[in-house]
C-alpha positions in Angstrom: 94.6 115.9 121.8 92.5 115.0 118.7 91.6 118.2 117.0 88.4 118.3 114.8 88.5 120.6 111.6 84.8 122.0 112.9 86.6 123.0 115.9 88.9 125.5 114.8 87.2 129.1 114.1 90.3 130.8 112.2 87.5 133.8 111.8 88.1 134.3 116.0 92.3 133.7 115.2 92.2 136.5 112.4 89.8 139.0 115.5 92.4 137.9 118.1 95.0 138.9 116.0 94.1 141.8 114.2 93.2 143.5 118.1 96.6 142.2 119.2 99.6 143.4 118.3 103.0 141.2 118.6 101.0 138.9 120.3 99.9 134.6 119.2 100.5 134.7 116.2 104.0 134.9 116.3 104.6 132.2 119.3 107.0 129.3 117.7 105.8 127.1 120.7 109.5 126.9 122.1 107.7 126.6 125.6 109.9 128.7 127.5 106.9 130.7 128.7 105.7 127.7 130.1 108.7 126.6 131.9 108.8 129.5 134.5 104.9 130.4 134.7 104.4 130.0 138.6 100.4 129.4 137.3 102.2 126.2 135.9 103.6 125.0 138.9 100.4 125.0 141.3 98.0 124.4 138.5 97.9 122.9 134.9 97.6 126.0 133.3 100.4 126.7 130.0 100.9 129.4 128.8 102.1 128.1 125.4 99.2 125.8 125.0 96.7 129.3 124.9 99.0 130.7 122.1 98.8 127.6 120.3 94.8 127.2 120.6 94.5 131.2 119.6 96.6 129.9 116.4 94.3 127.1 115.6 91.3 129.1 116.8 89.8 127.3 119.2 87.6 129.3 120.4 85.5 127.0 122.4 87.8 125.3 124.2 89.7 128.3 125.2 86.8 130.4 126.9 85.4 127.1 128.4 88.5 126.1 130.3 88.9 126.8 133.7 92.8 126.5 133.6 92.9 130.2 131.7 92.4 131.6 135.5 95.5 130.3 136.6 97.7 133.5 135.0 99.0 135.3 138.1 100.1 138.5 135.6 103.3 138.4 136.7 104.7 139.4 133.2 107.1 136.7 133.3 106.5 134.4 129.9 106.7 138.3 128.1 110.3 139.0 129.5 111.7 135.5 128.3 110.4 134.9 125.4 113.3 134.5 122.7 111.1 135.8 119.8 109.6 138.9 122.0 106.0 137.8 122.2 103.4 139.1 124.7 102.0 136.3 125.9 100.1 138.1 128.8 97.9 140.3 126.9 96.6 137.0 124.9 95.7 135.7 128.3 94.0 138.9 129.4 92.0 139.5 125.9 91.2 135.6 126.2 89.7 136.2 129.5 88.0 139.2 128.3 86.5 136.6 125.6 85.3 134.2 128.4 83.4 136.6 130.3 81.3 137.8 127.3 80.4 134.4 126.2 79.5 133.9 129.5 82.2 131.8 130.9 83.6 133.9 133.5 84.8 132.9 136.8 82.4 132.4 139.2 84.8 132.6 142.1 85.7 136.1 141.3 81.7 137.4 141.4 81.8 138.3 144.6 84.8 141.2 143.9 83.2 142.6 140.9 79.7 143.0 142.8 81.9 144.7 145.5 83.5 146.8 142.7 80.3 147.9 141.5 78.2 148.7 144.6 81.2 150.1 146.8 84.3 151.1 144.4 87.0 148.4 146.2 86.9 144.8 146.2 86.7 144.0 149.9 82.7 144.3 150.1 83.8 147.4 152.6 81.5 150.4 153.1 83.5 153.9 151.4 83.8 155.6 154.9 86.1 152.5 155.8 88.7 153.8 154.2 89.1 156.8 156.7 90.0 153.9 159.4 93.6 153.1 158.4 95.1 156.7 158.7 92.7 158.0 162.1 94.8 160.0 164.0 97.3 160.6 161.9 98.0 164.4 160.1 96.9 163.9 156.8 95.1 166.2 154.7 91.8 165.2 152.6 92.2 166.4 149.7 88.5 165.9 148.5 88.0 168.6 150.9 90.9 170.6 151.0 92.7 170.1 147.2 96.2 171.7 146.8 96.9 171.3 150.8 99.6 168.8 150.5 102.5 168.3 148.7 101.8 164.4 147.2 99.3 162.6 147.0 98.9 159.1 148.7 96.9 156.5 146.8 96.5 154.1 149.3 94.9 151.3 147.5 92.4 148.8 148.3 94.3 146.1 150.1 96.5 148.3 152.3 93.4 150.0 153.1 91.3 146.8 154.4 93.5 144.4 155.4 94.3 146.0 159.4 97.4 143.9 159.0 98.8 145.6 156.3 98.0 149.6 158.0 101.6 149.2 159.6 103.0 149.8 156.1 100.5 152.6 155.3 101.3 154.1 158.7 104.8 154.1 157.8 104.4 156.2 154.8 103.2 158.9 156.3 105.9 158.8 159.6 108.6 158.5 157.2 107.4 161.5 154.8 106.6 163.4 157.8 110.3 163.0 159.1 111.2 164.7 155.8 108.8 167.6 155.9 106.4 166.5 153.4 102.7 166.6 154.0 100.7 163.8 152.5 96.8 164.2 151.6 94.7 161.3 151.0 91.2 161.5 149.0 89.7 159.8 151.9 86.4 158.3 151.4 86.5 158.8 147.6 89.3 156.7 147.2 88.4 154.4 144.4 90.4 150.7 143.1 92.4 151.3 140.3 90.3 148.7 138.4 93.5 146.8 137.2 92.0 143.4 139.3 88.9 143.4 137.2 90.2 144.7 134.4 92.6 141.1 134.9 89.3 139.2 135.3 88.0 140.2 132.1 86.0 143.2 132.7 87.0 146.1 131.1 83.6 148.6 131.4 84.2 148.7 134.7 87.6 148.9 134.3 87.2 152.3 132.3 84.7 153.5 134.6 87.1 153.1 137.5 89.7 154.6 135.1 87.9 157.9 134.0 87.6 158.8 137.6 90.3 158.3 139.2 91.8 160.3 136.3 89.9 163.1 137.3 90.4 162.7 141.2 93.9 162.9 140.7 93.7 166.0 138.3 91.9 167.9 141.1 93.8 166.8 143.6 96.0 170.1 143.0 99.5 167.7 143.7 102.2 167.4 141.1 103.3 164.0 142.5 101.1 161.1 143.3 102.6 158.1 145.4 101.8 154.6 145.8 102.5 151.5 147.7 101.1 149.0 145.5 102.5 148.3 142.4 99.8 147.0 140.7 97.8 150.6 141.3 101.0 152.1 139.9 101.4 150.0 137.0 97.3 150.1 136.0 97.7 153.9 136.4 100.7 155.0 134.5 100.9 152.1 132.2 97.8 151.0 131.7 95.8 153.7 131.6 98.0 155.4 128.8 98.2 152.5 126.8 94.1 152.5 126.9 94.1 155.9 126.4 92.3 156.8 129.7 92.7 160.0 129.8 96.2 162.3 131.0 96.7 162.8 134.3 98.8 165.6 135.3 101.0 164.8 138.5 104.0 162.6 138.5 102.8 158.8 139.2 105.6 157.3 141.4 106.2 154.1 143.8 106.7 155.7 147.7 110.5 153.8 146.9 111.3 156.1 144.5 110.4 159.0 145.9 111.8 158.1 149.2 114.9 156.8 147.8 115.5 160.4 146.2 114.9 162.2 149.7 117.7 159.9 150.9 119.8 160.6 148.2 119.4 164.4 148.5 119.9 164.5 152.4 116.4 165.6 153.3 116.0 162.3 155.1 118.3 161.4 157.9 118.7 157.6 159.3 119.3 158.2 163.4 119.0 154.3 164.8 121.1 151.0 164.1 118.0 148.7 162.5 119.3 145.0 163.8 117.8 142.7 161.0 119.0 140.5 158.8 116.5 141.6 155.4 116.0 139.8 152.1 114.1 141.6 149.6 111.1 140.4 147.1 111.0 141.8 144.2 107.3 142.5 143.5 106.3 141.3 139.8 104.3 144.6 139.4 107.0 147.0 140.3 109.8 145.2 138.7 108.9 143.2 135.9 105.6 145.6 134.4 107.6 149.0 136.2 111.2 148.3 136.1 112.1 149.7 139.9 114.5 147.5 140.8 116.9 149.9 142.5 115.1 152.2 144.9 114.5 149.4 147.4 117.5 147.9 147.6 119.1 151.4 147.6 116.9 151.9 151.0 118.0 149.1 152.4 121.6 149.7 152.1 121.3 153.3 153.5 120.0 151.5 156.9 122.6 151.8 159.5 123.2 148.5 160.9 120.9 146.5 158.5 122.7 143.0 156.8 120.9 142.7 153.4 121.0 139.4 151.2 119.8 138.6 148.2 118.2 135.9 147.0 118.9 133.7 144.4 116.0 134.8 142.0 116.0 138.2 142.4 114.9 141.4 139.7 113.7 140.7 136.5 114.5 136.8 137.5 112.7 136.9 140.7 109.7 134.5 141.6 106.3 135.4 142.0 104.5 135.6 145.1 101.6 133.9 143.7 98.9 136.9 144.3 98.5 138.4 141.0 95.8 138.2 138.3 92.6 137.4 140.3 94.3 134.1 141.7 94.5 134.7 145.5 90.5 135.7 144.5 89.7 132.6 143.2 92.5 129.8 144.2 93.8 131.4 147.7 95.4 128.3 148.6 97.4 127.9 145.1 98.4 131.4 145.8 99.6 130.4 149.1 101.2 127.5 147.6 103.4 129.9 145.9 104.1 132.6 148.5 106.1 129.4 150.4 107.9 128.5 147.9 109.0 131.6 147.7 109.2 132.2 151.7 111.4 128.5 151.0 114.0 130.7 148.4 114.0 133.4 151.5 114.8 131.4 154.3 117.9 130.2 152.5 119.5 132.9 153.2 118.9 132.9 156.5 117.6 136.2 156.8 115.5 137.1 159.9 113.3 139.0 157.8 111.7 138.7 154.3 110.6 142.3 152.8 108.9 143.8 149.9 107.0 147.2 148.2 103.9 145.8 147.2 100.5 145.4 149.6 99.5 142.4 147.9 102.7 140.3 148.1 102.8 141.4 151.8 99.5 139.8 152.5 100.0 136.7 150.4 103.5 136.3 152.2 101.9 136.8 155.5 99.1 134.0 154.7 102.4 131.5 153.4 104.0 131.9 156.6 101.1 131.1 158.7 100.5 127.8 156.2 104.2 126.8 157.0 103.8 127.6 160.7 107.5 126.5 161.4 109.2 129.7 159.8 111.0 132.1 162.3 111.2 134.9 159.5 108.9 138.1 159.6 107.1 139.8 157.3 108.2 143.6 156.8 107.2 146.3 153.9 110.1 147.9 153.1 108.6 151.6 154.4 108.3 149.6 157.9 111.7 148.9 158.1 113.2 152.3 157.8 110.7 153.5 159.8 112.5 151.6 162.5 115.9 153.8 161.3 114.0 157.4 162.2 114.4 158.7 165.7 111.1 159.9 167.4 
C-alpha cells in the first residue's frame, strides 16, 4: 500500500495518543495480535494494521474502512501482546472516531434506535421484561427495595431471547434451593450500555451508565449478580474506569456466588447428572474478569457429571464469535465462529457444550443449528446443576 505524505494527519496520532494510555504508540508490529484475532479469521480485519495506521495517522482511511467492525472485544490481542499493548481500546476509541465523522455502521442502527426509544437492544417494549420470570417468586425491587437478599441483573439477551429463559429460570431455582431470595428491577431494567458503548457511542453509553448506577444503589442489596459477562464486565470494570459513578453492592457473576454457597455447604447436590460436559470459557468473564475457576469448580461438584476440557481453554480459549457488535452486524461471521468453536468441542466427545455467558449461549445455539449434523447440546452452566437439585 502506497502511502501519500498528505495522507498522514500525525496532529490525529499525537490526539489518539495523548487520550490513550499504553496503547499504538508503543505497538512494534510483531503481529502476534493478529495471529489469534478470531475477527481475522472470518474477516480481513488486523488488528496490527490499525495500530500501525494510528502511528502513521491515517485518519481517513481508518474511520472509512468497514473492516474496523470486525473486533469481536474478546480482549485477546491485549493478553498476548509481548510488549503489553492494549490494542482493544485503540479499536474502541477508533470506532468512537468513525461514528462522529460520520462513518458508523449502518448495520448496527437499528440497536441504538432500540437503545434509545426502549433502553435494550431487541426493539422490545419495557414491560417485556416481566415475561421471562412470570410465575416465578421473585421480588421487584422497583417496588419493594431491600426485600431480597441479591440482586439479579438479568440482562438484555437472557431477557428476550425465550431460548435462553431456561438459564434465567435456573438462577432463581438454584438460589432458591439455598434459601436466598432474588429481586429483579423488573420493568426498569435497563442494558448495561457496554454494546453501544463497543459501537462507538459513548453518550448513550453514560446515560445508560448514570442510571443503572443509581438503580442499583436503591436497590437496598449488598450483592448484585449477573449471568452475562459482558453486563458484569461494563459494570464493575468499565464503569470505574469511566468514572461512572460508585455503586455500593458487591458486582458478582451468579458462578461465583454459587460456587461459594457450594463451598460453604449451604447448597446440597441430591441427583447423579448423566452428561458428559465441556466448558467455554466466555471471553468476558475470563479474559476482561478473570473467573476462570467458579465454573469448572461447579462442574466438578456435580455428582455423576464427566467434565473435559478442551484444548483452548482459560485465558487461551477461543471466542465464540459474538462480541463487539458483530453478531449485530455480521451474524453469519459470528456463526462462522461459534462452529469452529462447537468443532474444538465435539473433539472431546462431550454430549454437551456449556458456558456462563447469555450471549455465547445464543451464538452457540445459532452454530449448531448452521452445522445441523452435531449431536452435542447447548447448556448454561446454572442449567446444569439445576438438573443436580432434588425437587
Amino acid at each position: 500500500m502506497v502511502i501519500k505524505d498528505e495522507e498522514m494527519d500525525f496532529e490525529f496520532s499525537k490526539k489518539l495518543e495523548k487520550e490513550l494510555a499504553n496503547s499504538f504508540a508503543k505497538c512494534f508490529q510483531c503481529g502476534t495480535c493478529t495471529a489469534r484475532c478470531p475477527g481475522g479469521i472470518i474477516s480481513d480485519y488486523r488488528t496490527r494494521k490499525f495500530m500501525r495506521m494510528a502511528q502513521l495517522g491515517l485518519k481517513d482511511k481508518i474511520l472509512s474502512s468497514d473492516e474496523i467492525w470486525n473486533c469481536t472485544t474478546c480482549s485477546t490481542c491485549k493478553i498476548l501482546c509481548p510488549w503489553e499493548v492494549d490494542p482493544l481500546s485503540t479499536i474502541l476509541k477508533l470506532r468512537r472516531e468513525a461514528v462522529r465523522a460520520g462513518h458508523e455502521n449502518k448495520k448496527h442502527d437499528p440497536l441504538v434506535k432500540s437503545l434509545a426509544n426502549y433502553d435494550n437492544p431487541w426493539l422490545q417494549p419495557r414491560s417485556a421484561r416481566r415475561k421471562w420470570y412470570k410465575g416465578l417468586d421473585v421480588v421487584d425491587l422497583t417496588e419493594n427495595p431491600g426485600g431480597a437478599d441479591v440482586l439479579y441483573y438479568v440482562g438484555c439477551t437472557a431477557t428476550f431471547d425465550k431460548r435462553l429463559w431456561g438459564m434465567a429460570r435456573a438462577v432463581i431455582r438454584v438460589l432458591g434451593k439455598a434459601g436466598i431470595k432474588v429481586g429483579v428491577l423488573g420493568k426498569d431494567e435497563k442494558c448495561c450500555g457496554g454494546t453501544v458503548r463497543g459501537v462507538g457511542h459513548p453518550e448513550m453509553f453514560e446515560a445508560l451508565a448514570k442510571q443503572n448506577v443509581e438503580d442499583f444503589n436503591k436497590a437496598g442489596v449488598d450483592t448484585v449478580i449477573f449471568s452475562c459477562p459482558g453486563c458484569l464486565n461494563t459494570i464493575k470494570n468499565t464503569y470505574k474506569a469511566e468514572q461512572m459513578g460508585e455503586i455500593k453492592p458487591k458486582l458478582v457473576h451468579v458462578v461465583e456466588f454459587v460456587s461459594q454457597l457450594i463451598k460453604d455447604g449451604k447448597l446440597k447436590l441430591d441427583k447423579d447428572v448423566k452428561r458428559i460436559v465441556t466448558y467455554h470459557d466466555p471471553c468476558h468473564l475470563g479474559k476482561h474478569c478473570e473467573v476462570f475457576d467458579a465454573p469448572r469448580d461447579i462442574l466438578k461438584a456435580i455428582p455423576g457429571l464427566d467434565f473435559r476440557e478442551m484444548k483452548f481453554i482459560m485465558k487461551d480459549s477461543w471466542c465464540c464469535g459474538a462480541g463487539g457488535g458483530v453478531k449485530t452486524a455480521y451474524p453469519e461471521r459470528a456463526t462462522e465462529l461459534a462452529v469452529n468453536r462447537l468443532n474444538q468441542a465435539e473433539e472431546t466427545e462431550a454430549d454437551t457444550i456449556c458456558s456462563a455467558c447469555s450471549f455465547c449461549y445464543q451464538n452457540l445455539l445459532d452454530g449448531l443449528v448452521a452445522k445441523k449434523d452435531s449431536k452435542m447440546e447447548m447448556k448454561d452452566v446454572m442449567e446444569i446443576l439445576a438438573e443436580a437439585i432434588e425437587e
